[in-house]
Backbone as CSV, one residue per row, in Angstrom:
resi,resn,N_x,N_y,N_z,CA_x,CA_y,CA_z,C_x,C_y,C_z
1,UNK,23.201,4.472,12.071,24.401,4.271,11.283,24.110,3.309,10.140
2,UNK,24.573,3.951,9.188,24.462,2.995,8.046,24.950,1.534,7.763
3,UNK,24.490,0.447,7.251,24.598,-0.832,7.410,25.849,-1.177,6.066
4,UNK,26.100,-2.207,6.271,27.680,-2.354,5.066,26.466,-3.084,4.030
5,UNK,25.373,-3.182,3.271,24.808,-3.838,2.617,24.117,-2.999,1.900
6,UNK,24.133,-3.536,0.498,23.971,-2.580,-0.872,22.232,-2.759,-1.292
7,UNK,21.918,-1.762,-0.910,20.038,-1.579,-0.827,19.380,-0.700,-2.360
8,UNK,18.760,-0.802,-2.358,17.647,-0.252,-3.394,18.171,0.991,-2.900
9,UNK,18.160,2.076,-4.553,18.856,3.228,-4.482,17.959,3.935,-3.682
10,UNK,16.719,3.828,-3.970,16.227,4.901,-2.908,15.766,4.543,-1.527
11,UNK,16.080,3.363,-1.182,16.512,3.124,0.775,17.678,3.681,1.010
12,UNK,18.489,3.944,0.382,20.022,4.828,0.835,19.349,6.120,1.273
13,UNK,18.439,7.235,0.804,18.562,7.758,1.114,17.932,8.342,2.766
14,UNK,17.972,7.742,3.629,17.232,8.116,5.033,17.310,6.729,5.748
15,UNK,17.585,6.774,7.091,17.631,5.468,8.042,16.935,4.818,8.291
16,UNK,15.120,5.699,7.968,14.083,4.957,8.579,13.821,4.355,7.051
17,UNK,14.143,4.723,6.212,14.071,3.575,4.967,14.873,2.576,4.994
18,UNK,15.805,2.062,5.980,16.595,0.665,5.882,15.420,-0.346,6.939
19,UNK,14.960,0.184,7.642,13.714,-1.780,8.500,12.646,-1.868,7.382
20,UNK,12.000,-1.009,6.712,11.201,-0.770,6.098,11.089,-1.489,4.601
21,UNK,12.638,-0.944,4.117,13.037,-1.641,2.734,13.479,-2.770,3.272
22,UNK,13.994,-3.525,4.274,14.692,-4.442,4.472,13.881,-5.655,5.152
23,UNK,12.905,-5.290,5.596,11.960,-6.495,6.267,10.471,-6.357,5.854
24,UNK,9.979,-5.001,4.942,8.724,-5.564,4.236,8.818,-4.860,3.009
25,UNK,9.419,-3.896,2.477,9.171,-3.530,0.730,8.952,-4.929,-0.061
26,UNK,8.425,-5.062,-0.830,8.592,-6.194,-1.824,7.716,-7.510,-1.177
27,UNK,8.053,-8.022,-0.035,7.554,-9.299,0.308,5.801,-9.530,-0.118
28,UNK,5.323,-10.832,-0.416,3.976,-10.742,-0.846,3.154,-10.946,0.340
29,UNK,2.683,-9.677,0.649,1.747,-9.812,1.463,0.463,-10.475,1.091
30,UNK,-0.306,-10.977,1.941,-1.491,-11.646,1.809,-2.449,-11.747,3.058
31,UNK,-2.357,-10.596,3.806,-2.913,-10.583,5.111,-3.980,-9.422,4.767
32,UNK,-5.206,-9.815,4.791,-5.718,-8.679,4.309,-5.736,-6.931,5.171
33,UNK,-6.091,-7.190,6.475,-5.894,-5.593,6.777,-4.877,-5.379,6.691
34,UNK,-3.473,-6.131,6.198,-2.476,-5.319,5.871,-2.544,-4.720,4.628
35,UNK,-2.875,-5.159,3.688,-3.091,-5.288,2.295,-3.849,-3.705,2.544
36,UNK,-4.685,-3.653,3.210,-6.143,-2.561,3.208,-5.294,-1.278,4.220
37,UNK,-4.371,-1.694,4.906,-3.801,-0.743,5.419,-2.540,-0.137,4.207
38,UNK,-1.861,-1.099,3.460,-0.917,-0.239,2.611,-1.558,-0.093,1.524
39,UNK,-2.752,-0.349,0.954,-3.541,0.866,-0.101,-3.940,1.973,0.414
40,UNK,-4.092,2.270,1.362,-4.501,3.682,2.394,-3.596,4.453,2.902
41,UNK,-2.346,4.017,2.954,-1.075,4.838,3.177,-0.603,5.098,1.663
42,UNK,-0.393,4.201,0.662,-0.185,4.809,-0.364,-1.171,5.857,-1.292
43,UNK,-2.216,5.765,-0.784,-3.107,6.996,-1.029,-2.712,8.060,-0.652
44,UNK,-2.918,7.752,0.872,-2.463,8.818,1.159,-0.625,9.512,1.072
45,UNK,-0.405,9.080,0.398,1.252,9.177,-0.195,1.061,10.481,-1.457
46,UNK,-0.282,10.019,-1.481,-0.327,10.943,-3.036,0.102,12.439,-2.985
47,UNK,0.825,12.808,-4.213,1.456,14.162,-4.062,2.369,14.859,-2.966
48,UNK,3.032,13.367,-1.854,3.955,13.518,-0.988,5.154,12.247,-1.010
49,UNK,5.879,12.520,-0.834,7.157,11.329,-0.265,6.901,10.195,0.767
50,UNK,7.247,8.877,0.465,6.687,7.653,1.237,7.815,8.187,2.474
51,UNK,8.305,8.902,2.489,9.030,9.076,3.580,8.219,9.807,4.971
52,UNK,7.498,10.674,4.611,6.341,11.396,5.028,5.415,10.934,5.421
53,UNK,4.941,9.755,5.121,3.878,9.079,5.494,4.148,7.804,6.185
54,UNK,5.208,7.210,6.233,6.346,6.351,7.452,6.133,6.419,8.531
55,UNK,6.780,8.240,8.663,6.992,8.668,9.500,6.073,9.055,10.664
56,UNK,4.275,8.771,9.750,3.296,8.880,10.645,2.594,7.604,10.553
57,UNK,3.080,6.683,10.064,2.431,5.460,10.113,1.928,4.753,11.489
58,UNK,2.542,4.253,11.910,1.702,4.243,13.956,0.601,5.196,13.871
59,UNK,0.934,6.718,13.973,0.120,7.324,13.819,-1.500,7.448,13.168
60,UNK,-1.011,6.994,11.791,-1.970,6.460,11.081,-3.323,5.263,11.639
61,UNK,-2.064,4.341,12.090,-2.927,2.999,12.899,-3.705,3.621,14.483
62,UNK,-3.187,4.494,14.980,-4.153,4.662,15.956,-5.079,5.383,15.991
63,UNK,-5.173,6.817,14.294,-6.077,7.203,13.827,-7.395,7.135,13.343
64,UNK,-7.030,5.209,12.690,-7.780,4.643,12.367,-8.121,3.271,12.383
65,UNK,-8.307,3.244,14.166,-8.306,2.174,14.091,-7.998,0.656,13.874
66,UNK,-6.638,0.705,13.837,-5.727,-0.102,12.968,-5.751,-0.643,12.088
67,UNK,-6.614,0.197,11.069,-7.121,0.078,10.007,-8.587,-1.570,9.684
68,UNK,-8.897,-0.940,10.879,-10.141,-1.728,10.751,-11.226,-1.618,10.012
69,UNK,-11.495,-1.861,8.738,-12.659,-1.594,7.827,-14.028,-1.348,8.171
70,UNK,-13.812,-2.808,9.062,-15.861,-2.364,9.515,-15.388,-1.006,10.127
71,UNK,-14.824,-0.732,11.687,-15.143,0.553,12.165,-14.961,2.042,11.222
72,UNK,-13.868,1.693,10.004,-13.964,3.327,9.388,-15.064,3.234,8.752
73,UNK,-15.933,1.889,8.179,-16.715,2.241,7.181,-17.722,2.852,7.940
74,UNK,-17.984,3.032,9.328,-19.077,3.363,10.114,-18.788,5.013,10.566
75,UNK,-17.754,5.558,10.324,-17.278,6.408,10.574,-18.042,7.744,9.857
76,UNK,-18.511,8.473,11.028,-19.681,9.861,10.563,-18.537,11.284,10.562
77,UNK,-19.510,12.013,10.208,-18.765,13.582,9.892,-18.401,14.167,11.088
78,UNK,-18.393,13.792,12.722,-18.091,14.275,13.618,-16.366,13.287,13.605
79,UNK,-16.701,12.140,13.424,-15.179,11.806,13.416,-14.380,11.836,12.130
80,UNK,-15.281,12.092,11.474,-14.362,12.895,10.184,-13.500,13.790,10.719
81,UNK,-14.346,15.247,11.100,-14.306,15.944,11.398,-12.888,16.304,12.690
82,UNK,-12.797,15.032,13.485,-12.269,15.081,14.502,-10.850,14.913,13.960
83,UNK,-10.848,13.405,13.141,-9.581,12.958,12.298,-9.184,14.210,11.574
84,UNK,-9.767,15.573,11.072,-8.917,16.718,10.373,-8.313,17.418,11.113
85,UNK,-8.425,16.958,12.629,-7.668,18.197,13.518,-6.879,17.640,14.312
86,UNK,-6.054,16.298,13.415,-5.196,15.209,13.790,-3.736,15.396,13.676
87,UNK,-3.070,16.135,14.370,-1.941,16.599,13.761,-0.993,15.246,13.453
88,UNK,-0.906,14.324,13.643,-0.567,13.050,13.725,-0.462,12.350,12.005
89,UNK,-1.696,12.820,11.705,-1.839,12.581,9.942,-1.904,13.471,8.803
90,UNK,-1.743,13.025,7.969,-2.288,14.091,6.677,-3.470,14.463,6.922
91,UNK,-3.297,15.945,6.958,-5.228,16.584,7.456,-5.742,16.826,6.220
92,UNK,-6.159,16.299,5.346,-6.294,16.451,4.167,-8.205,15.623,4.172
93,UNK,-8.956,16.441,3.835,-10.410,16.013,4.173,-10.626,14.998,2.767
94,UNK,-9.981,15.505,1.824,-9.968,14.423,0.693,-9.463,13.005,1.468
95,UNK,-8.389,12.979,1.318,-7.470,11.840,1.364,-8.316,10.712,2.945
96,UNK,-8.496,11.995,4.222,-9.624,11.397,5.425,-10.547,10.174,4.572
97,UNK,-11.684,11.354,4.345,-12.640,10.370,3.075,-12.468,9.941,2.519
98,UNK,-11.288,9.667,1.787,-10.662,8.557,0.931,-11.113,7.132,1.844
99,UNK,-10.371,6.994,3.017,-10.198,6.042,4.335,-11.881,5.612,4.154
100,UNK,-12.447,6.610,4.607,-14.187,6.028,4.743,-14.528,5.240,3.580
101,UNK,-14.729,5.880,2.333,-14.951,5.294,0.844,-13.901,3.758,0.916
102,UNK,-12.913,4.214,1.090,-12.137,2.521,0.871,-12.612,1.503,1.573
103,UNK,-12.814,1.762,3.134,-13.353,0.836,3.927,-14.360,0.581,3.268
104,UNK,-15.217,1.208,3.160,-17.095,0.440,2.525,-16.583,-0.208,0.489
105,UNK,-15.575,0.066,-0.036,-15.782,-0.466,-1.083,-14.921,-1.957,-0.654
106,UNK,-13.844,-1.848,0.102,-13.330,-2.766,0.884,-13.898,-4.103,1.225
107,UNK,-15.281,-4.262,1.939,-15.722,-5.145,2.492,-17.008,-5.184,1.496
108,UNK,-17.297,-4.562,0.520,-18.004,-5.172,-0.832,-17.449,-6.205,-1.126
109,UNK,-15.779,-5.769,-1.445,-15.236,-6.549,-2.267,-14.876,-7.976,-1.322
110,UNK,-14.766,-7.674,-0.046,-14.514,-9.405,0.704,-16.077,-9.959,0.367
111,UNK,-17.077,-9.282,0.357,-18.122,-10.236,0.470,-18.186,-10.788,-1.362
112,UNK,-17.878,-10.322,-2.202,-17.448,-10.647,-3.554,-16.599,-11.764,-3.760
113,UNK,-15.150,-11.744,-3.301,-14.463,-12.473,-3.339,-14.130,-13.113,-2.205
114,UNK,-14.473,-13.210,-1.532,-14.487,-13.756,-0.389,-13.058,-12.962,0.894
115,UNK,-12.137,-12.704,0.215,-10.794,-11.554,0.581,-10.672,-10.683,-0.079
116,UNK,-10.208,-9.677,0.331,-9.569,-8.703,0.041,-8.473,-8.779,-1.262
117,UNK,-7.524,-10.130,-0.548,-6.220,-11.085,-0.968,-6.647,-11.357,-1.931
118,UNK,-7.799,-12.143,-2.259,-8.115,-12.877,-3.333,-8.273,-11.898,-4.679
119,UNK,-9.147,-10.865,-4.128,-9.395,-9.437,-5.589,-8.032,-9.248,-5.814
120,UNK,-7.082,-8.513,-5.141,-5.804,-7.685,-5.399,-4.770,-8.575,-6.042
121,UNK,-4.534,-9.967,-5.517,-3.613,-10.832,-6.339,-4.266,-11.376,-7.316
122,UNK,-5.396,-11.663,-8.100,-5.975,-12.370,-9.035,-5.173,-11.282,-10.086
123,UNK,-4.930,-9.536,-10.138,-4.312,-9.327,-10.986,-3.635,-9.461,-11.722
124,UNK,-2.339,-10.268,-10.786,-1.282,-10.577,-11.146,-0.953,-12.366,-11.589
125,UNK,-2.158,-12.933,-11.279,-2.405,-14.225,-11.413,-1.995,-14.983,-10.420
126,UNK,-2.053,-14.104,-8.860,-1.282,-15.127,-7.339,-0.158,-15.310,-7.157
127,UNK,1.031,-14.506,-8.505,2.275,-14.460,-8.022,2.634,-13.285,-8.258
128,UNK,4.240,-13.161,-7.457,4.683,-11.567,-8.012,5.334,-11.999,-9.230
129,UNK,5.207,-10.135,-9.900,5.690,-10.577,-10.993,7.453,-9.575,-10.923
130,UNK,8.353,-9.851,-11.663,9.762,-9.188,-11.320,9.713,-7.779,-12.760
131,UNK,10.278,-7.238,-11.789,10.435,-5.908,-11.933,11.019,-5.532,-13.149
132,UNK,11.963,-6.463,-12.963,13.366,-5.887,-13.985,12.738,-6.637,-15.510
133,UNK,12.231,-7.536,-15.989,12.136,-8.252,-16.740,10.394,-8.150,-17.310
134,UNK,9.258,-7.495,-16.090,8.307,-7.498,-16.398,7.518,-6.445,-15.878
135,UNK,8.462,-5.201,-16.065,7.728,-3.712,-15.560,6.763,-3.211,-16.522
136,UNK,6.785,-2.981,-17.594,5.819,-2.363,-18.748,4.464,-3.372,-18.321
137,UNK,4.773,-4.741,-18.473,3.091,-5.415,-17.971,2.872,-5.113,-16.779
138,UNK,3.511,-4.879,-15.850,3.133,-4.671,-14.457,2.437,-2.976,-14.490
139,UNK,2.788,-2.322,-15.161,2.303,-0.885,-15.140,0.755,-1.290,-15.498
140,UNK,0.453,-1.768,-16.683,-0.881,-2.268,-17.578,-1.412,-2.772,-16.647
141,UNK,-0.684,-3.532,-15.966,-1.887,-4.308,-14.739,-2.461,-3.269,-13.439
142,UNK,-1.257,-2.288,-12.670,-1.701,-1.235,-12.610,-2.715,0.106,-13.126
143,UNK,-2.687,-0.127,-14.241,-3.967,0.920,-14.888,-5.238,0.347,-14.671
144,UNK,-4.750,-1.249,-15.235,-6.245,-1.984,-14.803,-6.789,-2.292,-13.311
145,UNK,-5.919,-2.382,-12.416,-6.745,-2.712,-11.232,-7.418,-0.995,-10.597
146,UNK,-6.354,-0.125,-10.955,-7.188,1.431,-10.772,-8.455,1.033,-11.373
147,UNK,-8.558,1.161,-12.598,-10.060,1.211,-13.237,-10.710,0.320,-12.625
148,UNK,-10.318,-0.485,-11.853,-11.825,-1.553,-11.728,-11.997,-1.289,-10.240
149,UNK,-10.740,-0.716,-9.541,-10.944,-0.406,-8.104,-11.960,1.110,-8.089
150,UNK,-11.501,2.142,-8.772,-12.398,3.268,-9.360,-13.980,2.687,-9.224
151,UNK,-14.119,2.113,-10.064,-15.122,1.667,-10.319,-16.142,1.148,-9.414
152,UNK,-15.513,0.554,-8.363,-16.020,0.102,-6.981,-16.147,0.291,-6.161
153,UNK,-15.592,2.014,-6.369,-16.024,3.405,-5.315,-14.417,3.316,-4.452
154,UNK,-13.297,2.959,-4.817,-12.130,3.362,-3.957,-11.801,4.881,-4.450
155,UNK,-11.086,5.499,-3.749,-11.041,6.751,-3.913,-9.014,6.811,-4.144
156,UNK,-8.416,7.461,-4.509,-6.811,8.026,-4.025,-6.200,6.634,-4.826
157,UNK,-6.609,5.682,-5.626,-6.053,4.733,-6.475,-5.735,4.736,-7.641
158,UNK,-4.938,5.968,-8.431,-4.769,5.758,-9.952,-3.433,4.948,-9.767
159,UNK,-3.489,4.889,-11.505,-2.190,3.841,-11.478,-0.866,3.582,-10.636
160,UNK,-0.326,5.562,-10.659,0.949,5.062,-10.234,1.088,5.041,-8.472
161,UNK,-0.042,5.469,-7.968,-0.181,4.660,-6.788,-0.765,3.826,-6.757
162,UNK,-1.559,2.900,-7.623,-1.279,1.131,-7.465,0.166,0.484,-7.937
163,UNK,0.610,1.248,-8.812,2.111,0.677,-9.384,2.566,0.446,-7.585
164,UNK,2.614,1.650,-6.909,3.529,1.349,-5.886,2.832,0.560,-5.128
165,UNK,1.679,0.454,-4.670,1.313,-0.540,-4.071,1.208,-1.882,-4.210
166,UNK,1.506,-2.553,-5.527,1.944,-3.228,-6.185,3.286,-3.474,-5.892
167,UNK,4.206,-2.809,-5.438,5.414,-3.084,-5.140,5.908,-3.079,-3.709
168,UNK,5.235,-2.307,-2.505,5.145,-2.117,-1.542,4.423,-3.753,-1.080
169,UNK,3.568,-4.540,-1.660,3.390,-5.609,-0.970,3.636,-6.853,-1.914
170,UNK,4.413,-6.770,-2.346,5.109,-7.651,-2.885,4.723,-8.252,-4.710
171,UNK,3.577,-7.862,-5.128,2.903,-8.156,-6.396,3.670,-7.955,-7.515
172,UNK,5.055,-6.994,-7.559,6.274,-7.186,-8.421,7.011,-6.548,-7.428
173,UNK,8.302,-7.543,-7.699,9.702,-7.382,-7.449,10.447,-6.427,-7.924
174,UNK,10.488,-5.287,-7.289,11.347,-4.167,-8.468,12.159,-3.911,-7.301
175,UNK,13.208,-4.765,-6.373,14.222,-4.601,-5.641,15.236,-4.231,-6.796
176,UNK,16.406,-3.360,-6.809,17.499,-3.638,-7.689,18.291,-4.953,-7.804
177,UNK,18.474,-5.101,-8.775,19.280,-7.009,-9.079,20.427,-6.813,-8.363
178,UNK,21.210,-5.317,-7.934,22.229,-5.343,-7.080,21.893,-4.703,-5.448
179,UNK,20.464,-5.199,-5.507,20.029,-5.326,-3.812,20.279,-6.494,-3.126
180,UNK,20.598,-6.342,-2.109,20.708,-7.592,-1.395,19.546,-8.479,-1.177
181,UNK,18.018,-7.641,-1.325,16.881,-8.260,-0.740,16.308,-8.569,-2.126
182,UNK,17.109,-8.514,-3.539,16.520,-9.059,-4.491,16.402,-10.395,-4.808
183,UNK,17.294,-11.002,-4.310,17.040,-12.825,-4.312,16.189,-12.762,-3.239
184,UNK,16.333,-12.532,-2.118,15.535,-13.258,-0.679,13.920,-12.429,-1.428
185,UNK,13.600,-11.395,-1.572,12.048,-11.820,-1.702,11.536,-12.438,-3.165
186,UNK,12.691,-12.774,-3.713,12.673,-13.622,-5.110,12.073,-14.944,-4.686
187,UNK,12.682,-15.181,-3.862,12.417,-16.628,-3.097,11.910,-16.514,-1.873
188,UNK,10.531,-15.965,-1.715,10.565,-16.120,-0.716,8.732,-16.666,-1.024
189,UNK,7.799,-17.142,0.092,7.031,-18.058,0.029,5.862,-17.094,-0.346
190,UNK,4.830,-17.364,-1.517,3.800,-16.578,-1.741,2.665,-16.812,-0.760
C-alpha cells in the first residue's frame, strides 16, 4: 500500500521502488563492494528498466558472489558458462563478462588508488553534487569517468549509465526538490 509521502516521480511508479528510493537512491555511498556492486547492476540495467534488475538483485548477489571482486576476477568459462544458464539473472554473455572484466579492472584500480571510493568520488571532488542546480556538469563528469573507466578495461559503463550510477550512490542529488528524501540526503553525512 502506498505511503502518504511525496517521492521522486519515478518511485511512484511500483512498490518495490518505495525501500529502494527511500533508504538508498541518492545517499553517498562509500563502501566499496557496494560501490562495485551498483556499477554492475547498473550495467547490467543497460537497455532494460532498474525495475528489472531490483527485482533480481539478491539474485544477482548470490550469482556472484556478493559481488566479491577477487572471486569474479578468477572466474573461468565453465562458470561463465554456468552463470548463462542462470535463470535468476540477465543471461546475457555480454553483460556476464562485463562482471569478469569489471572485477579485474576493479582491483587495478584499488591497488592504484588505494579504493575503489577513492577513484569514483575524486570525480566529483568527495562530495555530491545537486541535481537540480548542477546537472549539465554532472553529465560532463559522467562522460569523463566513462572514458577513463573504458579505458581501464570496464566494460557496460558509458555515460548515461554512469549518470545513473552517479545518482544511485549518491555522487549527485537529483531527488525532486518536492521529494521528501531531498533535504535528508542533502544533509546527510559524506
Amino acid at each position: 500500500m502506498k505511503e502518504n509521502k511525496v517521492r521522486c516521480s519515478w518511485a511512484e511508479s511500483n512498490p518495490l521502488y518505495f525501500s529502494y528510493h527511500d533508504q538508498e537512491w541518492g545517499v553517498p555511498i562509500h563502501d566499496n563492494r557496494m560501490l562495485f556492486e551498483m556499477l554492475n547492476l547498473e550495467g547490467a540495467q543497460a537497455g532494460l528498466s532498474w525495475l528489472t534488475i531490483l527485482k533480481k538483485r539478491e539474485n544477482y548477489r548470490k550469482a556472484f558472489d556478493n559481488f566479491d571482486a577477487t572471486k569474479i576476477a578468477k572466474y573461468n568459462e565453465a562458470k561463465r558458462a554456468e552463470l548463462i544458464t542462470d535463470e535468476g539473472i540477465i543471461r546475457n554473455h555480454l553483460k556476464i563478462n562485463a562482471f569478469v572484466e569489471n572485477a579485474r579492472a576493479y582491483l587495478r584500480i584499488k591497488d592504484e588508488f588505494e579504493s575503489f571510493d577513492a577513484y569514483v568520488w575524486q570525480f566529483v571532488d568527495g562530495k555530491p553534487m545537486r541535481g537540480e542546480t548542477e546537472r549539465a556538469a554532472a553529465e560532463v563528469i559522467g562522460k569523463t569517468m566513462s572514458k577513463d573507466m573504458k579505458k581501464r578495461g570496464f566494460r557496460f559503463v558509458g555515460p548515461t549509465t554512469l549518470y545513473a550510477f552517479m545518482q544511485a550512490v549518491g555522487m549527485v542529488n537529483d531527488h525532486e526538490k518536492s521529494c521528501f528524501r531531498f533535504d535528508e540526503v542533502r544533509h546527510s553525512k559524506v
